[in-house]
C-alpha atoms as a printed R data frame, in Angstrom:
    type eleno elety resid chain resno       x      y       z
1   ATOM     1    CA   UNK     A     1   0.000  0.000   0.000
2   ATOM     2    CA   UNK     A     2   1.407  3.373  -0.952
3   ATOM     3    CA   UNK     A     3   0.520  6.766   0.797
4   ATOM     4    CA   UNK     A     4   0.911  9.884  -0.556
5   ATOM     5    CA   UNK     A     5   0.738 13.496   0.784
6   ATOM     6    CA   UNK     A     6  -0.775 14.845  -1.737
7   ATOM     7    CA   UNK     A     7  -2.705 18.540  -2.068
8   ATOM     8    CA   UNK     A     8  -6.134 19.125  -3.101
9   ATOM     9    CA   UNK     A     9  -7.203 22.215  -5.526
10  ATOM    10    CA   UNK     A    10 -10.506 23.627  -3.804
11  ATOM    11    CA   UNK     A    11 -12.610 26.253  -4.209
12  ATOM    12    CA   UNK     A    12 -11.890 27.670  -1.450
13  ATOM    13    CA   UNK     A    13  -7.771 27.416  -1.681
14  ATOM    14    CA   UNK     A    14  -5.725 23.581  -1.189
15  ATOM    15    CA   UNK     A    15  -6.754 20.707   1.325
16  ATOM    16    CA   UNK     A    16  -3.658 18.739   2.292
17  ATOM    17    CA   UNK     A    17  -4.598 14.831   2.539
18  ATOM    18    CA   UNK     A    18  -3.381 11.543   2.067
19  ATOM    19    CA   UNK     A    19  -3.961  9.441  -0.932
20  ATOM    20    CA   UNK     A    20  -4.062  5.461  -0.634
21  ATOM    21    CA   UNK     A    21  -3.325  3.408  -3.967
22  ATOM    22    CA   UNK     A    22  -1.625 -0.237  -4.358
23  ATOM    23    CA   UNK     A    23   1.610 -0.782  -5.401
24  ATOM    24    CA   UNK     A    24   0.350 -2.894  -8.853
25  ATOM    25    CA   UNK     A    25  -1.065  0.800 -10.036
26  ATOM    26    CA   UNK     A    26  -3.890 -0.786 -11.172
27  ATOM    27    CA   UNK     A    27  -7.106  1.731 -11.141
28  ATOM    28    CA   UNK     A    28  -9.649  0.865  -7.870
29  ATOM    29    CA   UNK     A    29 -12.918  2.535  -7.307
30  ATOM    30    CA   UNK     A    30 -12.488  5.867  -5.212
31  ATOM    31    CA   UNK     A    31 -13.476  6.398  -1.580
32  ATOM    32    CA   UNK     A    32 -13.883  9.744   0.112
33  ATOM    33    CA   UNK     A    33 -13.021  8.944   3.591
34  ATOM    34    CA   UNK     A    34 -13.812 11.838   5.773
35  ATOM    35    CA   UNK     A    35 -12.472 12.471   9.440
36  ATOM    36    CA   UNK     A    36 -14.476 12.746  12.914
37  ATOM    37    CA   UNK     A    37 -13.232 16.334  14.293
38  ATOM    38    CA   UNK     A    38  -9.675 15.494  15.394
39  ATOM    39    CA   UNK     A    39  -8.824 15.507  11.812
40  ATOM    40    CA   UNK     A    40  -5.805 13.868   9.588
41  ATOM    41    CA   UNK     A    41  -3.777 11.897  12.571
42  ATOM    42    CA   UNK     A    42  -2.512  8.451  12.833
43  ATOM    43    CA   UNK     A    43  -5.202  6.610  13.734
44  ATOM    44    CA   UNK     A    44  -7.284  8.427  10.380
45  ATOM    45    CA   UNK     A    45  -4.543  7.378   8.386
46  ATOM    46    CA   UNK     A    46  -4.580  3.910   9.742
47  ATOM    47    CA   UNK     A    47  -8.654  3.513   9.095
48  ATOM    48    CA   UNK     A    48  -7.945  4.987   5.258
49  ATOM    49    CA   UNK     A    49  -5.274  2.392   4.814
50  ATOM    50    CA   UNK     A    50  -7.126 -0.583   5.829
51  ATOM    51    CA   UNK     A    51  -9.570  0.349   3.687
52  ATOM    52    CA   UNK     A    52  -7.720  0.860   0.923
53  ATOM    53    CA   UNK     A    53  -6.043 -2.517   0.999
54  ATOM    54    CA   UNK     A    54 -10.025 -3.975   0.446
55  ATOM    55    CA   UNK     A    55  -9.175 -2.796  -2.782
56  ATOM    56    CA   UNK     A    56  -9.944  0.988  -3.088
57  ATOM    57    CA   UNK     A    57  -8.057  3.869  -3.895
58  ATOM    58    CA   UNK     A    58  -9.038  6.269  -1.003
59  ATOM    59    CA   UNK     A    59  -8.394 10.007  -0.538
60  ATOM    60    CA   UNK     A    60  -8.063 10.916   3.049
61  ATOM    61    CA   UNK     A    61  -8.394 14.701   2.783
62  ATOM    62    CA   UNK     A    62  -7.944 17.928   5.894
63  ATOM    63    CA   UNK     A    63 -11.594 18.993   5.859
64  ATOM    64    CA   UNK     A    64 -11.030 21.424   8.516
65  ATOM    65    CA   UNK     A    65  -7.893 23.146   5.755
66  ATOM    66    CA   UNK     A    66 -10.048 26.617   6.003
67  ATOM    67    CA   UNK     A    67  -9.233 26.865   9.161
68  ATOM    68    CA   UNK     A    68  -5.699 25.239  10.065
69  ATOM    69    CA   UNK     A    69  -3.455 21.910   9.303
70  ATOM    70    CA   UNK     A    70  -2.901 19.459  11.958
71  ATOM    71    CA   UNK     A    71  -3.123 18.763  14.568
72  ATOM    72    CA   UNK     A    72  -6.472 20.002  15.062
73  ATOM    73    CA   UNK     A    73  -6.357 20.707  18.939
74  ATOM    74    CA   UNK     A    74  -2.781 21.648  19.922
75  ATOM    75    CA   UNK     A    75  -3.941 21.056  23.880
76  ATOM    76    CA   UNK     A    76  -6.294 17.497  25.408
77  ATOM    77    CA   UNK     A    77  -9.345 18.125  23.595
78  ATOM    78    CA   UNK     A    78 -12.162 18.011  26.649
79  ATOM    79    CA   UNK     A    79 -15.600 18.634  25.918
80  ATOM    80    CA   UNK     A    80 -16.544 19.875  29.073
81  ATOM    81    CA   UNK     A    81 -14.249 22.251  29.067
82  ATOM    82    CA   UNK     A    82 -14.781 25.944  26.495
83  ATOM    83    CA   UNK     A    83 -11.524 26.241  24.788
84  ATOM    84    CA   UNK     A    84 -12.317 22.994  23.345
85  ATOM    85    CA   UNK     A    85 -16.140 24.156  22.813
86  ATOM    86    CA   UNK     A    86 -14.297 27.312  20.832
87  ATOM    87    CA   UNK     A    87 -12.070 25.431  18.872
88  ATOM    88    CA   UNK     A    88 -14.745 22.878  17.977
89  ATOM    89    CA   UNK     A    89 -17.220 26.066  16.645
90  ATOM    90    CA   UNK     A    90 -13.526 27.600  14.248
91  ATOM    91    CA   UNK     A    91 -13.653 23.922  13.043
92  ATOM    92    CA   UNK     A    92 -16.793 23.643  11.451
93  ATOM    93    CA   UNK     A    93 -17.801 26.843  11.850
94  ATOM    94    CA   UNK     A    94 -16.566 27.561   8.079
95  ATOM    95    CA   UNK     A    95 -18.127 24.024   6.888
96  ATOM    96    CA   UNK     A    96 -21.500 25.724   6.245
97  ATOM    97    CA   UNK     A    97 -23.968 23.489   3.765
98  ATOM    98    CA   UNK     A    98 -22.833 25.113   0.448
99  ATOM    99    CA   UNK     A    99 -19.412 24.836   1.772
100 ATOM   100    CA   UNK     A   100 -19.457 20.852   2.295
101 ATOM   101    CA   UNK     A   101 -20.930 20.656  -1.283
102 ATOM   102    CA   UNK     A   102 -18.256 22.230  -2.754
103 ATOM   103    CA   UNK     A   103 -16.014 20.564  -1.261
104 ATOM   104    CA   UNK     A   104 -17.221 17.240  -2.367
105 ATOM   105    CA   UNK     A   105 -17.113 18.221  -6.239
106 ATOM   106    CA   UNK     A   106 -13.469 18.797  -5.188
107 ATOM   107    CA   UNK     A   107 -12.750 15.834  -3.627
108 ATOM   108    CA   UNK     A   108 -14.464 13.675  -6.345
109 ATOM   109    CA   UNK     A   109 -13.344 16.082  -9.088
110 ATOM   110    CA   UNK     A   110  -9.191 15.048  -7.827
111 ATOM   111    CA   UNK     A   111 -10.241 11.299  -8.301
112 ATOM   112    CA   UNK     A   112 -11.647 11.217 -11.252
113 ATOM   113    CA   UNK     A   113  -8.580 12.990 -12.254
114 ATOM   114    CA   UNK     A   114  -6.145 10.547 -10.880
115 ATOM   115    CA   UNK     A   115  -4.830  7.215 -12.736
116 ATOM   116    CA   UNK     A   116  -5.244  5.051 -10.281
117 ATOM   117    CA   UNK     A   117  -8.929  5.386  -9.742
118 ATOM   118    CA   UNK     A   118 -11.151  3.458 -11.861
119 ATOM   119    CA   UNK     A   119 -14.242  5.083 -13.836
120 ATOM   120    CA   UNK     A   120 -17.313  4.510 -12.718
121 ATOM   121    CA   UNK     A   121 -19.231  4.950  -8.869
122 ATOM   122    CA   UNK     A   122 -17.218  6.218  -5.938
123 ATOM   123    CA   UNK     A   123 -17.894  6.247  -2.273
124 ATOM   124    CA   UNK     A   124 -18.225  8.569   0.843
125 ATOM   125    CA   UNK     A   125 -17.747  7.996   4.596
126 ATOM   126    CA   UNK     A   126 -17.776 10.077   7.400
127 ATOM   127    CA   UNK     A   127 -17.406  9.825  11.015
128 ATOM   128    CA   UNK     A   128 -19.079 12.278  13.567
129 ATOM   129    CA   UNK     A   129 -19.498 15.480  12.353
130 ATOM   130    CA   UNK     A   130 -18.677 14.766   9.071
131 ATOM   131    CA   UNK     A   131 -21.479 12.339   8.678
132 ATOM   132    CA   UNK     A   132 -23.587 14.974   8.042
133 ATOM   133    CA   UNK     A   133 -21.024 16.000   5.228
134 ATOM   134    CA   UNK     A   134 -21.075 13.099   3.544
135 ATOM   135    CA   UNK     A   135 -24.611 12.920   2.962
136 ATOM   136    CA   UNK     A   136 -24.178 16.586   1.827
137 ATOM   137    CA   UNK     A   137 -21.631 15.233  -0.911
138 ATOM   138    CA   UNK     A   138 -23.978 12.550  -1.835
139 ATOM   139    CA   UNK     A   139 -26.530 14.742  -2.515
140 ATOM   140    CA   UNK     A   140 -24.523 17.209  -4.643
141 ATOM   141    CA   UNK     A   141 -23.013 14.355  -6.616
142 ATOM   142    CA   UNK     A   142 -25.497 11.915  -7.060
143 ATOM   143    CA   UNK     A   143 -24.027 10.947 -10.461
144 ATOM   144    CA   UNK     A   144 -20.697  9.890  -8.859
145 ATOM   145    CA   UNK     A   145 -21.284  8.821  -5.274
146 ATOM   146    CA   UNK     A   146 -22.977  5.377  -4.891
147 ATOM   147    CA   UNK     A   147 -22.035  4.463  -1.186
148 ATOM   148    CA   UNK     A   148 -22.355  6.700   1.491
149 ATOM   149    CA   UNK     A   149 -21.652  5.345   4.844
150 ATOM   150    CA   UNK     A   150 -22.476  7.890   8.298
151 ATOM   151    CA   UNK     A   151 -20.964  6.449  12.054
152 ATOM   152    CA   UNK     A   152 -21.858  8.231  14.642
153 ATOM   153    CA   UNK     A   153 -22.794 11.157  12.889
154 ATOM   154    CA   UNK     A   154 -23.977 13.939  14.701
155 ATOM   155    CA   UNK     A   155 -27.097 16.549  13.664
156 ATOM   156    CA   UNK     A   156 -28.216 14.169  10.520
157 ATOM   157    CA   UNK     A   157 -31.667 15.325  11.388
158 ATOM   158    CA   UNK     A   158 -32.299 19.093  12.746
159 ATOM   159    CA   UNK     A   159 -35.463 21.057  13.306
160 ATOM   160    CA   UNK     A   160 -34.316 23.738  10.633
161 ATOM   161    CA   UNK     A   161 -34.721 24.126   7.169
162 ATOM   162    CA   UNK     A   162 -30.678 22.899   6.423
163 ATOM   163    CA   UNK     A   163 -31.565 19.950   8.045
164 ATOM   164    CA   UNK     A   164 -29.006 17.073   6.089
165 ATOM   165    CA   UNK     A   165 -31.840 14.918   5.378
166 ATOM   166    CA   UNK     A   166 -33.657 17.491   3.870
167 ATOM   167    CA   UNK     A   167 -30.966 16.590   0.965
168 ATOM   168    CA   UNK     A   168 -32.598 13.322   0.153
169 ATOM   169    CA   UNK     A   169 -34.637 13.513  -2.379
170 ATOM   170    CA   UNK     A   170 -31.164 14.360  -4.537
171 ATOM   171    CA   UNK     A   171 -29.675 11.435  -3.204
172 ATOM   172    CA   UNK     A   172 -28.979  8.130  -5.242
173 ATOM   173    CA   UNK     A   173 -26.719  6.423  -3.271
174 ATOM   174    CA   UNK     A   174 -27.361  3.303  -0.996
175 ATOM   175    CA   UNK     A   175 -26.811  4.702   2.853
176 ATOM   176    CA   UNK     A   176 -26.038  3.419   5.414
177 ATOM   177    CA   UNK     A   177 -26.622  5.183   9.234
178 ATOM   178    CA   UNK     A   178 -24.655  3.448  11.977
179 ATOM   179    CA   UNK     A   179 -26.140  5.369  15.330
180 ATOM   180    CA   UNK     A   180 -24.172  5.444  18.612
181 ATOM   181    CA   UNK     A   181 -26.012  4.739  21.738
182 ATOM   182    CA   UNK     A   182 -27.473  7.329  23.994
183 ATOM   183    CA   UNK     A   183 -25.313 10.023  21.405
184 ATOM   184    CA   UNK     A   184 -26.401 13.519  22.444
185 ATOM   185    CA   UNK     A   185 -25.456 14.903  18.618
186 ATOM   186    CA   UNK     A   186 -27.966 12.333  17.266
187 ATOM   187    CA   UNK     A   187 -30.554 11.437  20.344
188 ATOM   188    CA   UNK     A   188 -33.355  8.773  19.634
189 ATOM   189    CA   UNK     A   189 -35.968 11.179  18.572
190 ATOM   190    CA   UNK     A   190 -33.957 12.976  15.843
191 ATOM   191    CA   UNK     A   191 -32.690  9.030  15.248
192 ATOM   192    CA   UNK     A   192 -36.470  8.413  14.676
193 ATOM   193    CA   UNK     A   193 -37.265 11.476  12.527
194 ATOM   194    CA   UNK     A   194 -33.756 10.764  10.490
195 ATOM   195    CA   UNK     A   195 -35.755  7.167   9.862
196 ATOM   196    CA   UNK     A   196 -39.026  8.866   8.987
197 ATOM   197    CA   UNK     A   197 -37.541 10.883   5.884
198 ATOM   198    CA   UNK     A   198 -35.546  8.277   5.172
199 ATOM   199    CA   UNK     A   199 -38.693  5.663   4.291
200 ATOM   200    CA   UNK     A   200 -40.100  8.910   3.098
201 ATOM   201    CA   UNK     A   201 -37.207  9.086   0.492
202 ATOM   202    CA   UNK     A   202 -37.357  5.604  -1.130
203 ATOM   203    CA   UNK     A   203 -34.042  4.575  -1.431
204 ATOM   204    CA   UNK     A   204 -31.858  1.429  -0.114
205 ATOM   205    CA   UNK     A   205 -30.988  2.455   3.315
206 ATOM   206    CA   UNK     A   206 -29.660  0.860   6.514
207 ATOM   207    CA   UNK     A   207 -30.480  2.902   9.727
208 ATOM   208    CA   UNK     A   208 -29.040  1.450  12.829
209 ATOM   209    CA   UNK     A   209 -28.419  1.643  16.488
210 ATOM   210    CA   UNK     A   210 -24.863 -0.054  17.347
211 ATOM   211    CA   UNK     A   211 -26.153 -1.361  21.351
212 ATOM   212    CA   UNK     A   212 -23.780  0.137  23.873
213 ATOM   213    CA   UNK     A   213 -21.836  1.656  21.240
214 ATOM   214    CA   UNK     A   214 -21.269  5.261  22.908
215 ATOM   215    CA   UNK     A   215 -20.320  8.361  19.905
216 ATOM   216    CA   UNK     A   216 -16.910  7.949  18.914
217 ATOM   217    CA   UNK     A   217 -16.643  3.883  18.878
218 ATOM   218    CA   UNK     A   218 -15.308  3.076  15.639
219 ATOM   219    CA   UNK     A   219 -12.348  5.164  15.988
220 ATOM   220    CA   UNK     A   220  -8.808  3.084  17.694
221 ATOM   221    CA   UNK     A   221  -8.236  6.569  19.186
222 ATOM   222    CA   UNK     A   222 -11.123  7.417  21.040
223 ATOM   223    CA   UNK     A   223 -12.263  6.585  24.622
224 ATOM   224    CA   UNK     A   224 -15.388  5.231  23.467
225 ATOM   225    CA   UNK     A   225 -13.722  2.959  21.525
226 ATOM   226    CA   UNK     A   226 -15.276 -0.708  21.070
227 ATOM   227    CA   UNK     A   227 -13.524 -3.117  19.174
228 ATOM   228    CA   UNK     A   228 -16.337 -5.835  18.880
229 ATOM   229    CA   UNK     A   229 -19.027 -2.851  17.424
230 ATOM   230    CA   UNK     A   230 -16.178 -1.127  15.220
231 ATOM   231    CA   UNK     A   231 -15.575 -4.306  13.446
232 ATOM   232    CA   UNK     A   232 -19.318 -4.879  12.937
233 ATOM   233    CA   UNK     A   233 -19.483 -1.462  11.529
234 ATOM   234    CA   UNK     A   234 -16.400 -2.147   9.637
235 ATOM   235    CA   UNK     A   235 -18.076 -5.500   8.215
236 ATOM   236    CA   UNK     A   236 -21.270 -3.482   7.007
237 ATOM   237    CA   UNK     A   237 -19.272 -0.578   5.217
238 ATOM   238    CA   UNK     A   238 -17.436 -3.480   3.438
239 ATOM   239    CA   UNK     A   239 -21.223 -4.794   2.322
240 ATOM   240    CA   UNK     A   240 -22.651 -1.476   1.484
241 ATOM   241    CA   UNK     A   241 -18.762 -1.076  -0.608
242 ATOM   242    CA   UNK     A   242 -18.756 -4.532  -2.191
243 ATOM   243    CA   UNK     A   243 -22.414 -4.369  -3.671
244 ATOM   244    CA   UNK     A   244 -22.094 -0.512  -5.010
245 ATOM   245    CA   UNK     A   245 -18.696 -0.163  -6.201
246 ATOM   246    CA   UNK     A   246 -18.196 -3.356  -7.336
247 ATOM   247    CA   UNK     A   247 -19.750 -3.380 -10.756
């Protein structure tokens, strides 16, 4: 497996990333794997190379690059505490609807470009906040994006009219939705109303709850890491992968 530093022509300036291709050079289809909000660090890179030894090229990219480069906290990130609130709200602060869009066209726009990715559908994953991102990027590339793949994402559904799932009906991908348990960015009524538009929609969809699985557990990093539900999430990405990009 062969990872590259690589830099990403935006709209909005360059996104450092990683890119992920195999040694034979042989074109794979593309993955957008999107980070949780601690950003491009070893354990992101680890989770984008695994991947892309299924047999993907995968482009690991700095979605936070408006606002700095790693690492994204430069102190121990605490929740509870507001200099981690404040850093949280520069993060995504710039990462406004419109903005995740564009984004995406970039992202996709860099693999198409590249040799090593074969033609045809791509997918998208994202982990916490940038669940809600990938659905974005499904939504404005429904052409290219076939998989789309949300763990522990937070705000999917919102009582405003940018909601994420509001972006459905633009949608052709198959989705799947792995929930955390007792997740105060995605509680079980907005869980519920997430389901609602969903059926509402039409589309192939998975929508589950990962039992005891707290917000954060597929990630090797994180203190809510479980091993036994991060593999089961990894085993039904590999599904969703296998029967969308493998055509």
């Amino acid at each position: 497996m062969i990872e590259t530093a690589v830099t990403v022509p935006m709209s909005a300036g360059t996104a450092d990333a990683y890119l992920y291709t195999h040694e034979d050079g042989k074109p794979r289809p593309g993955i957008i794997q999107l980070t949780d909000i601690h950003g491009l660090r070893p354990a992101a890179r680890d989770m984008a190379r695994r991947l892309a030894e299924e047999g993907y090229t995968v482009l690991l990219p700095n979605v936070f690059y408006r606002t700095r480069k790693p690492p994204m906290f430069d102190f121990p990130a605490n929740f509870a505490e507001e200099r981690t609130k404040q850093r949280f709200a520069e993060l995504v602060g710039p990462l406004t609807p419109e903005a995740m869009a564009a984004d995406g066209a970039s992202y996709v726009k860099f693999l198409r470009a590249g040799m090593r990715v074969a033609p045809g559908p791509m997918g998208v994953v994202g982990y916490c906040f940038t669940g809600q991102m990938a659905l974005r990027i499904a939504a404005a590339r429904p052409d290219d994006i076939a998989a789309m793949a949300s763990f522990h994402g937070g705000g999917l559904h919102t009582d405003t009219p940018q909601s994420p799932d509001l972006e459905l009906p633009k949608v052709k991908a198959q989705l799947h939705f792995g929930h955390a348990f007792e997740d105060r960015s995605m509680p079980a009524d907005a869980i519920a109303k997430l389901d609602h538009s969903l059926a509402a929609w039409g589309g192939r969809y998975e929508s589950l709850v990962y039992d005891q699985a707290r917000h954060g557990w597929t990630v090797p990093d994180s203190a809510a890491y479980n091993r036994d539900e991060a593999e089961r999430a990894y085993g039904n990405l590999m599904a969703l992968l296998a029967r969308t990009l493998r055509v």
